[in-house]
C-alpha positions as CSV (number, residue, x, y, z in Angstrom):
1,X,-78.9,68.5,68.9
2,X,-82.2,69.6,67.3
3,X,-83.4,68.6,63.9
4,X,-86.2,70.7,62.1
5,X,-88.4,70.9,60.2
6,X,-89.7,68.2,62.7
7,X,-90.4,66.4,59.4
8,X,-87.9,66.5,56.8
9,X,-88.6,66.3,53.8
10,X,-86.0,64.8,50.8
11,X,-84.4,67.4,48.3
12,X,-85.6,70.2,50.7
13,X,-83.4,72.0,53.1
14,X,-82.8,70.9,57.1
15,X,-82.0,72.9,59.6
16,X,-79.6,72.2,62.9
17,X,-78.5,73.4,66.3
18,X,-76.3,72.0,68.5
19,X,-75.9,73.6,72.1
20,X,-73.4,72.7,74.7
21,X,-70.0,72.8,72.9
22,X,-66.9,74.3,74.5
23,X,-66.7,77.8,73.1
24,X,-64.4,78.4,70.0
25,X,-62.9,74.8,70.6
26,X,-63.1,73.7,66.4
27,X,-66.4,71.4,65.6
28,X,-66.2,68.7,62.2
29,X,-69.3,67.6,60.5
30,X,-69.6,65.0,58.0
31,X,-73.3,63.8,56.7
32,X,-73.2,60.0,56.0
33,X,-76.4,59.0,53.3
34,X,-78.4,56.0,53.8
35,X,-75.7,53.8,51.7
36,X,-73.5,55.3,54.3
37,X,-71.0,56.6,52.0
38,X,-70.5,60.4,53.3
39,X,-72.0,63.1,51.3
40,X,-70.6,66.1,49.9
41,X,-71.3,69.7,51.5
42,X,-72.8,71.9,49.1
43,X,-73.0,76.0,50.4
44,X,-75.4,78.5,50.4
45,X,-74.0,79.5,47.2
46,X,-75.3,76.2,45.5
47,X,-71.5,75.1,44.9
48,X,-69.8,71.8,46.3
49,X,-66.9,72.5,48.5
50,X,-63.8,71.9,47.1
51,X,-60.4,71.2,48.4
52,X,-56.9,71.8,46.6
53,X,-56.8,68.7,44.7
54,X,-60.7,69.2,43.4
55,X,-62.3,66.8,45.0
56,X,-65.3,67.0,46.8
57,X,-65.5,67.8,50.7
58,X,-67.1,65.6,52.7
59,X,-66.3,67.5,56.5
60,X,-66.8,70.8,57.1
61,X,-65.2,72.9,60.4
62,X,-67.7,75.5,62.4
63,X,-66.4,77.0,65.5
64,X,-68.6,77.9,68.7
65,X,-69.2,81.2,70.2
66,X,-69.1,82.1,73.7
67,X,-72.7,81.0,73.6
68,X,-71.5,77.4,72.7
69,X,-73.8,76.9,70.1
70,X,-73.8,76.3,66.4
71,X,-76.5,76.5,64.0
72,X,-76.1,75.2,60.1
73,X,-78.6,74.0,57.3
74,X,-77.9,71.1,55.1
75,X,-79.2,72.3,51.9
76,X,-79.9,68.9,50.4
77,X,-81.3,69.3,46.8
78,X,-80.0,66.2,46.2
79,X,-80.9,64.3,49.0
80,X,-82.9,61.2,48.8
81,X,-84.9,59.9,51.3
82,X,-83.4,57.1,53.2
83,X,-81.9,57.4,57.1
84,X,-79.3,59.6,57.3
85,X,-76.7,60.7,59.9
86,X,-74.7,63.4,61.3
87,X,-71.3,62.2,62.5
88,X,-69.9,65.1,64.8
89,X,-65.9,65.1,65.4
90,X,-65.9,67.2,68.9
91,X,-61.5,67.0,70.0
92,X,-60.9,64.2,68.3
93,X,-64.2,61.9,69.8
94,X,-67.2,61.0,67.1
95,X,-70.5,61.6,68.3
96,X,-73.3,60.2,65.4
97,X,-77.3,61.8,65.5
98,X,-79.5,60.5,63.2
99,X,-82.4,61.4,60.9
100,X,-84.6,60.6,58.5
101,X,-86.0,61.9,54.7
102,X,-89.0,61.5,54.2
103,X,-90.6,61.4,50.6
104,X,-93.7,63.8,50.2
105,X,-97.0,62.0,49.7
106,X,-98.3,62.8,46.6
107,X,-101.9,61.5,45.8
108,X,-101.0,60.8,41.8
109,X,-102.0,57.4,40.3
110,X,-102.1,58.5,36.6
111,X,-98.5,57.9,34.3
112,X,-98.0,58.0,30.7
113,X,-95.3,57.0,28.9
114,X,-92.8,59.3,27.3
115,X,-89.9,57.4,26.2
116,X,-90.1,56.5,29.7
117,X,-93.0,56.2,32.8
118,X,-94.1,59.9,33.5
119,X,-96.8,60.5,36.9
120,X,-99.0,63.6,36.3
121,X,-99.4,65.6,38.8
122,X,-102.2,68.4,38.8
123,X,-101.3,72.0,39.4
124,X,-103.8,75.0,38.5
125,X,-103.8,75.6,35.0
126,X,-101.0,73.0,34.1
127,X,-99.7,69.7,35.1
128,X,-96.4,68.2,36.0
129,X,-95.0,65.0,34.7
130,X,-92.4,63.2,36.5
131,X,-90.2,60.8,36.0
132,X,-88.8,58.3,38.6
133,X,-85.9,59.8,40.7
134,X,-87.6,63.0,40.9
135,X,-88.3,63.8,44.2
136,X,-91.6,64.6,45.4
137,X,-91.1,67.5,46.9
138,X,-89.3,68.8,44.1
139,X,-92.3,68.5,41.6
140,X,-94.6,70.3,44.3
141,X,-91.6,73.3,44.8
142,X,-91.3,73.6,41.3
143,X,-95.0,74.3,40.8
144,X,-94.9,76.9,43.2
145,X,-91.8,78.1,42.1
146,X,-93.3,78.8,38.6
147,X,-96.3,80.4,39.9
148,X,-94.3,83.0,41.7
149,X,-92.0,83.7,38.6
150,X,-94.9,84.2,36.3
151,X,-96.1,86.8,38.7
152,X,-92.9,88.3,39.3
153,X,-92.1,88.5,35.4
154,X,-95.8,89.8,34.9
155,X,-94.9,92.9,36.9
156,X,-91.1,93.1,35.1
157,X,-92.4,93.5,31.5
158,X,-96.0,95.0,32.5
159,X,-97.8,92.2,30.3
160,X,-100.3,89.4,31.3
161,X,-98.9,86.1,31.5
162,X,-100.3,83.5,29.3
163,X,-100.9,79.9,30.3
164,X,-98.3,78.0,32.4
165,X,-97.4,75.2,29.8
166,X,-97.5,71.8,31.1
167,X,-93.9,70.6,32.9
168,X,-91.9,67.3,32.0
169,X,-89.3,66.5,34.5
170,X,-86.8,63.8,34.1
171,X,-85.0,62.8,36.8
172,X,-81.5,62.3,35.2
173,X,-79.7,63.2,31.9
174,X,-80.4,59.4,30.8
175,X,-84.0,60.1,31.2
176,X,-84.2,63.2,29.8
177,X,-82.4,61.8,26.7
178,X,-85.2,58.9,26.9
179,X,-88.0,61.6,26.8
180,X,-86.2,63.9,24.2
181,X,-86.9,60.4,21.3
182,X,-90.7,61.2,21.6
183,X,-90.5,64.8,21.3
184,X,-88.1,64.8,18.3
185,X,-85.4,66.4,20.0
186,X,-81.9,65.1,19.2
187,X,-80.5,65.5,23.2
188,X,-77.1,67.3,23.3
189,X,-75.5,69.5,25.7
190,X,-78.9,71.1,26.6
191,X,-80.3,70.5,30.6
192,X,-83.8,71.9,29.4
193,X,-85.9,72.8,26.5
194,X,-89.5,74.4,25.5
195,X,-91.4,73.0,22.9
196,X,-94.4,75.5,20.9
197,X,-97.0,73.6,19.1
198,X,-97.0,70.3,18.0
199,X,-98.8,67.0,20.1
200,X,-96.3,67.7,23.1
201,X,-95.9,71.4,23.5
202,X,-94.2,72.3,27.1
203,X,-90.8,72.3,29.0
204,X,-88.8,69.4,29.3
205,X,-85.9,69.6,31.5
206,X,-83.5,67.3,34.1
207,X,-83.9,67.9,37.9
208,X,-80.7,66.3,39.2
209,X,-78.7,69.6,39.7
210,X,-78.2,71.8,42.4
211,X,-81.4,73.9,43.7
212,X,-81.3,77.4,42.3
213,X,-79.9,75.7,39.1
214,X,-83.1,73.9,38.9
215,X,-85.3,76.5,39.2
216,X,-83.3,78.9,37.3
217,X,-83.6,76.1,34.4
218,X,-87.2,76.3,34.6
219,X,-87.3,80.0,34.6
220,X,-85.2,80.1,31.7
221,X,-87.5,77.9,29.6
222,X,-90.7,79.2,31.0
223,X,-89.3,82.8,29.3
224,X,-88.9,81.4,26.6
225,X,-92.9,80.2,26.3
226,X,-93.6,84.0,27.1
227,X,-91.7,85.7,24.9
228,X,-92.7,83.3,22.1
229,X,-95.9,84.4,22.5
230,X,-95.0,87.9,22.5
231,X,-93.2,87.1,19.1
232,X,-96.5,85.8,17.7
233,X,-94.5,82.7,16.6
234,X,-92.3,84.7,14.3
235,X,-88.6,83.5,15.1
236,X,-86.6,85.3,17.1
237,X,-82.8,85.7,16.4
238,X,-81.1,83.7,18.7
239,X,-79.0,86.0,20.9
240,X,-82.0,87.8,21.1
241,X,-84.7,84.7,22.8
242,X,-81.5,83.0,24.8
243,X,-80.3,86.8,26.3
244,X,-84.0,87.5,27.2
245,X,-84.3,84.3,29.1
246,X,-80.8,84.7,30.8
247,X,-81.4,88.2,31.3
248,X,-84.8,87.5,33.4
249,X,-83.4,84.3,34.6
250,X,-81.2,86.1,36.6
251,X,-83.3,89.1,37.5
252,X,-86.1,86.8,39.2
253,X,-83.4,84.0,40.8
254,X,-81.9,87.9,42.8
255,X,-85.3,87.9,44.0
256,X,-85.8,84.9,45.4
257,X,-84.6,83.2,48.7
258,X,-80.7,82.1,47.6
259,X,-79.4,85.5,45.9
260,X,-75.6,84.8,46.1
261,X,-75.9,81.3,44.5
262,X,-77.3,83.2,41.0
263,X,-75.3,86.6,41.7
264,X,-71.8,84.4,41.7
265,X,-73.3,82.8,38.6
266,X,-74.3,86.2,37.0
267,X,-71.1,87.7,37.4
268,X,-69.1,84.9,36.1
269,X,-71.0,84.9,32.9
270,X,-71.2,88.7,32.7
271,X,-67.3,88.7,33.3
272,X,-66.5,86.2,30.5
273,X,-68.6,88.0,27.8
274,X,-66.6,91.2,28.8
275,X,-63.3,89.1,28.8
276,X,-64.3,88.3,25.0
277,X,-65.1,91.6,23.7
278,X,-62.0,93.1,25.6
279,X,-59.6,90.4,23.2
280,X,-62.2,90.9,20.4
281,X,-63.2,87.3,20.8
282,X,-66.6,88.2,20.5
283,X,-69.3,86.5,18.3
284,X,-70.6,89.0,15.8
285,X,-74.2,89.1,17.0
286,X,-75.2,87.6,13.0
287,X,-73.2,84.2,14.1
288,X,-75.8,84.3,16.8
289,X,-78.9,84.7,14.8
290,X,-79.9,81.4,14.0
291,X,-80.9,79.1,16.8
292,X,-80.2,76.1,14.6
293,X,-76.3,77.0,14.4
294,X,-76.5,78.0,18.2
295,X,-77.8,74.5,19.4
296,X,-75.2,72.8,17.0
297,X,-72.0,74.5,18.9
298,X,-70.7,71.9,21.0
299,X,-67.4,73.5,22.0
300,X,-67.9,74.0,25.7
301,X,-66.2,77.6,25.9
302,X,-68.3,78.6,22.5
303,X,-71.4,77.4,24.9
304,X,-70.4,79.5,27.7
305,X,-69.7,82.4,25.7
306,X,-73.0,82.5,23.3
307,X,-74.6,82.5,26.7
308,X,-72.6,85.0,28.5
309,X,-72.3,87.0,25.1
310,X,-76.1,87.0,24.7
311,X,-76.8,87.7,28.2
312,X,-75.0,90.8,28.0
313,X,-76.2,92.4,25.1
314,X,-79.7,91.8,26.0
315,X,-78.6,93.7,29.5
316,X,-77.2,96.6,27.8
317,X,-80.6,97.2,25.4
318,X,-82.6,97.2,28.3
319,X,-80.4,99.2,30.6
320,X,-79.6,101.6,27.8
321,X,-82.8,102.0,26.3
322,X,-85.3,101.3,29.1
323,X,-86.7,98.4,31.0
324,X,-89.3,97.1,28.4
325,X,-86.8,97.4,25.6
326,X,-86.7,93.8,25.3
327,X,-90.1,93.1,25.3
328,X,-90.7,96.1,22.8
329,X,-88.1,95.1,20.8
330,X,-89.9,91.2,20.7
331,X,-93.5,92.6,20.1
332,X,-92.1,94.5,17.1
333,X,-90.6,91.5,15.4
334,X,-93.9,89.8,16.2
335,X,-95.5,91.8,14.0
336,X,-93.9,90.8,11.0
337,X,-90.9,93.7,11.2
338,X,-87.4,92.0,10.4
339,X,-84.6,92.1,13.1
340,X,-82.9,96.0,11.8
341,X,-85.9,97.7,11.1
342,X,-87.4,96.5,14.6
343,X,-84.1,97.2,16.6
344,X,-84.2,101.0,14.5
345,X,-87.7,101.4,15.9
346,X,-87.1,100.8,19.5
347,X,-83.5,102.0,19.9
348,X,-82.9,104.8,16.6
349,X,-79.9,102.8,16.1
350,X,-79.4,100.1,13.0
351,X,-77.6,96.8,14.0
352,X,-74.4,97.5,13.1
353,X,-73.9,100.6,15.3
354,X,-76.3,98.7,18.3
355,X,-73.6,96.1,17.5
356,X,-70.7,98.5,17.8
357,X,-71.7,100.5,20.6
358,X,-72.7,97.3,22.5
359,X,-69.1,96.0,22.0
360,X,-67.7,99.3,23.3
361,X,-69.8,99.0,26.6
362,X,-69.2,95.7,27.3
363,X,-65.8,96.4,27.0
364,X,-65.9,99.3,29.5
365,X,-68.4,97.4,31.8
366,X,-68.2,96.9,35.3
367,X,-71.0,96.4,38.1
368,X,-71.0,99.6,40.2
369,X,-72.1,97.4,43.5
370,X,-69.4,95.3,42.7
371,X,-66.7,98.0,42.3
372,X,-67.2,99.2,45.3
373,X,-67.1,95.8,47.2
374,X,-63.8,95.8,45.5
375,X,-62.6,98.8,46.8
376,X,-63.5,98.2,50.5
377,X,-61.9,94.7,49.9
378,X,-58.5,95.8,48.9
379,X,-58.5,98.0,51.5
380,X,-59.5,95.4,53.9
381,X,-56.5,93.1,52.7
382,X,-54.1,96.0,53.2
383,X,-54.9,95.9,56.9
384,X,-55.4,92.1,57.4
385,X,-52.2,91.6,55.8
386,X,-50.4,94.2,58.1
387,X,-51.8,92.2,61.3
388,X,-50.4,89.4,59.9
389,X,-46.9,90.6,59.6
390,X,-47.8,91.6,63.5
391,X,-48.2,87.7,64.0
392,X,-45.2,86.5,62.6
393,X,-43.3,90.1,64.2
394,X,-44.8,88.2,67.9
395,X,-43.5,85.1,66.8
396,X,-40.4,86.0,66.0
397,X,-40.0,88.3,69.3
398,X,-41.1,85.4,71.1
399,X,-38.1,82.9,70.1
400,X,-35.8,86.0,70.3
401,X,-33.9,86.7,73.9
402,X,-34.4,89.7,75.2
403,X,-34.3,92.0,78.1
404,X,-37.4,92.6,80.5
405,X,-37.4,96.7,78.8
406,X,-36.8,94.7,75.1
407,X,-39.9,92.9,76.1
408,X,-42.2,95.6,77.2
409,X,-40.9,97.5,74.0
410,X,-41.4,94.7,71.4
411,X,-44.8,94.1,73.0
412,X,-45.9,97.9,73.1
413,X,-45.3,98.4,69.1
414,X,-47.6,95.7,68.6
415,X,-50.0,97.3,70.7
416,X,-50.1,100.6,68.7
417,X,-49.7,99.0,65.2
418,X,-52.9,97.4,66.3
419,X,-54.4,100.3,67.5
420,X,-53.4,102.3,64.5
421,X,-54.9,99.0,62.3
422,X,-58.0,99.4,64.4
423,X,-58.5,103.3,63.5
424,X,-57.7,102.3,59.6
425,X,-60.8,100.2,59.7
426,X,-63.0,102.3,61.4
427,X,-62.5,105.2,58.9
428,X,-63.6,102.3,55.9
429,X,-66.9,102.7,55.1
430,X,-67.7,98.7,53.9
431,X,-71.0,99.2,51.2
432,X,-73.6,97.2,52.5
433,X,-72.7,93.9,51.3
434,X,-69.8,94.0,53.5
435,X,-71.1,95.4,56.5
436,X,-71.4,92.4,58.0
437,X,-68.0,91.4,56.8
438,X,-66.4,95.1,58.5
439,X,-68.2,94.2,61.7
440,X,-66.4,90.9,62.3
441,X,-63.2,92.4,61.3
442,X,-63.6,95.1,64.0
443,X,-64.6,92.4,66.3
444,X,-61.4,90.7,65.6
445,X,-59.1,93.2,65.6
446,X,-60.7,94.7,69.2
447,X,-60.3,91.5,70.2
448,X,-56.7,90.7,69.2
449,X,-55.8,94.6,70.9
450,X,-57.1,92.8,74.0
451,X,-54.6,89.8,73.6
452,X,-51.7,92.1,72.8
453,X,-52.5,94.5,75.8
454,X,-53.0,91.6,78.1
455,X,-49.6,90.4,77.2
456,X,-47.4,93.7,77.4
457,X,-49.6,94.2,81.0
458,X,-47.8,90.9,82.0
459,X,-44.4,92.1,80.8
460,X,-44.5,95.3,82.4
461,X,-45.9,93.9,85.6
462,X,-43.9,90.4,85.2
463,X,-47.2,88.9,86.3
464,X,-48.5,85.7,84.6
465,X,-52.5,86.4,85.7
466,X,-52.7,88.8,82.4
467,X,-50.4,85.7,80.9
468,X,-53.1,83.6,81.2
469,X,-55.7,85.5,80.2
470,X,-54.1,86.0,77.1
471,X,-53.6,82.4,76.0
472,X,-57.4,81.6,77.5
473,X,-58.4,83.9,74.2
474,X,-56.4,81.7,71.9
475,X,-58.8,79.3,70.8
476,X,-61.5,82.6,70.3
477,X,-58.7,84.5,68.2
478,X,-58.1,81.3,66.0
479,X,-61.8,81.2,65.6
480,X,-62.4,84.4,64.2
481,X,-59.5,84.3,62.0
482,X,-60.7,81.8,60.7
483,X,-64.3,82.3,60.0
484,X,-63.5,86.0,59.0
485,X,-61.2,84.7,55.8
486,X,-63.8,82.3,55.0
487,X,-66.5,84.5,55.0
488,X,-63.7,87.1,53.3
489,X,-63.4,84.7,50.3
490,X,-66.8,83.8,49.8
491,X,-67.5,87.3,49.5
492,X,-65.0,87.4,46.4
493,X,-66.5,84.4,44.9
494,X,-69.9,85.5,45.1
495,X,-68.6,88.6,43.1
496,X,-65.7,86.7,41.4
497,X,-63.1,88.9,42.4
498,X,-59.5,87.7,42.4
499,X,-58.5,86.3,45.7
């Protein structure tokens, strides 16, 4: 097995290979951490595997190709540095490799205290403060991280960025809660918040979640410092400055280097919004004015939905009335122009019709990428469900008695349903998130017509070499069945489509 980066580094990702396994034989993997207590998988979509009782899983099953190699990444955001192992369940034996987190060296001897010890840590323009249990290599990613966003939202709403504001993480909710008593901020359900003015301006915000969620947190407050200044310190409503910051959240996180872990998120709030307004559960967008009655809603589902709701309407200004809608629609109300008369200048429209016509979109709305991943999907099931009714039609034909010509006969139909399945999917044309998807259901399929022929040749010829052949490919055809529905139903989650 090879480990790299040859260095690796806590909270950052780790990549392995493993060579020499006996093709499409079934492979377990379970990480132990350095308390050896095993640690939970988390996927590329930033989620923690679940099984049907909700707890977390600890083992995950790859299978081999032909090549007998397997390659994976342990995306440890929340992995500390310690020794850590691999423990490898290869046909029921336990093979353990080892490696080791390192912390990143950071040269930073100066702390204050904030409610609790803070190290500053120098960045161009800004500075970091972190608390303990934030991992080194998380306050250096972040500073990057933020640099890139403000470049990427500079070119989004064709404006200069201002300053970075300086950066207070905390490495739990505890010690975010101990920092939020200096700054005057009575801690609730919030992960993050930006302070403007005052002796502690900047954003304050937990690290201990998963990856993209960290970064999309900081993104989210950093847009808030921007549009702020847009706004000329005049208050925003509150649908408006939390939709912006979702809105671009999202935009930059599709950007980045994990898409699918903030598209499943995206869609899962965009879907809940249009849930609401197709029930008329909506907020009315003057409930979501003041920020003071916003950050007092506790409810969790009222939380979600202000969110998702606020989200939403920000989308449809800006893909109704043009890409700098929201920013035009801020720079107005920064110059001393009340909510309706600013929205009537940038959109013609006064608040109650924006209001009404947004309500009518939303509830009309659906994501034309998705729709058509839904299309091809349903199509997909209709032949994956129609092979499997060919696997339970062999089963059942092979506990049946029959003659040598009943044989050949049951074994031929299965042949041509196959064939027939085969041409169904080649006419699909899969959109381009699900090319790769269509490819390893041709794969399977052509390779499942191989086991069915193989198996009428030995009927016909009452030889057992095709015989053999065909249960050789059993462990392969398990394989790809297997990895096809998995892959199947992440694609559905990423989009949050009904399994």
């Amino acid at each position: 097995m090879s480990v790299s980066p040859e260095v690796t580094i806590a909270s950052r990702e780790v990549s392995f290979s493993l060579s020499g396994l006996p093709p499409w034989e079934p492979v377990s993997f379970t990480f132990v951490d350095p308390q050896g207590v095993p640690a939970s998988w988390i996927t590329a979509e930033d989620v923690h595997v679940l099984d049907l009782d909700q707890a977390e899983v600890k083992t995950i099953r790859m299978y081999p190709t032909d090549s007998g190699e397997l390659e994976w990444t342990r995306y440890g955001a929340q992995d500390h540095a310690g020794a850590w192992s691999v423990d490898i369940d290869l046909g029921g034996s336990i093979y353990s490799a080892a490696y080791t987190l390192e912390s990143l060296t950071l040269m930073d001897f100066e702390t204050v205290s904030i409610g609790t010890l803070l190290t500053k840590h120098e960045a161009p323009g800004f500075a970091v403060y972190y608390s303990d249990l934030v991992p080194t290599a998380l306050v250096v990613d972040l500073q990057e991280h933020l640099s890139d966003t403000a470049l990427l939202l500079e070119r989004r709403i064709q404006t200069e960025m201002s300053t970075i504001p300086d950066i207070y993480l905390a490495g739990n909710h505890e010690l975010m809660g101990q920092v939020s008593t200096v700054t005057g901020i009575d801690l609730g359900f919030e992960d993050g918040y930006y302070i403007t003015g005052g002796q502690l301006p900047g954003i304050f915000m937990r690290t201990d979640l998963l990856g993209t969620e960290v970064r999309r947190l900081l993104t989210h407050e950093y847009i808030h410092h921007v549009f702020d200044s847009l706004a000329n310190d005049q208050t925003l409503p509150a649908w408006l400055t939390e939709g912006l910051s979702k809105y671009y959240e999202f935009d930059t996180a599709l950007s980045g280097s994990r898409p699918d872990a903030s598209q499943l998120r995206q869609f899962t709030s965009s879907d809940l919004a249009r849930a609401a307004a197709q029930t008329g559960a909506l907020f009315s967008l003057a409930t979501l004015e003041s920020q003071t009655e916003w950050n007092a809603r506790t409810d969790s589902d009222e939380l979600a939905l202000q969110y998702a709701e606020a989200y939403m309407a920000v989308r449809y200004l800006i893909e109704t009335y043009g890409l700098l809608a929201g920013k035009d629609l801020v720079e107005t109300i920064g110059l001393g122009v009340g909510l309706s008369v600013s929205l009537k200048t940038v959109t013609g429209l006064d608040l109650g019709v924006f209001e009404s016509q947004f309500n009518h979109w939303l509830v009309r709305w659906e994501d034309p990428e998705r729709g058509l991943i839904s299309e091809y999907l349903i199509a997909l099931d209709v032949i994956l469900a129609a092979e499997s009714i060919n696997s339970e039609q062999r089963a059942q034909n092979i506990g049946t008695s029959m003659t040598a010509e009943e044989s050949v006969n049951s074994r031929a139909a299965l042949v041509r349903s196959t064939e027939e399945l085969i041409g169904g999917l080649q006419i699909l044309s899969p959109p381009e998130r699900a090319q790769e998807l269509h490819q390893q259901a041709e794969e399977h399929l052509g390779r499942v017509l191989e086991w069915l022929t193989l198996e009428l040749r030995a009927a016909e010829t009452q030889n057992n070499s095709p015989l053999n052949a065909a249960n050789a490919m059993i462990p392969e055809l398990r394989a790809r069945d297997f990895t096809l529905k998995r892959n199947l139903s992440n694609l559905r989650f990423i989009f949050n489509l009904a399994e």
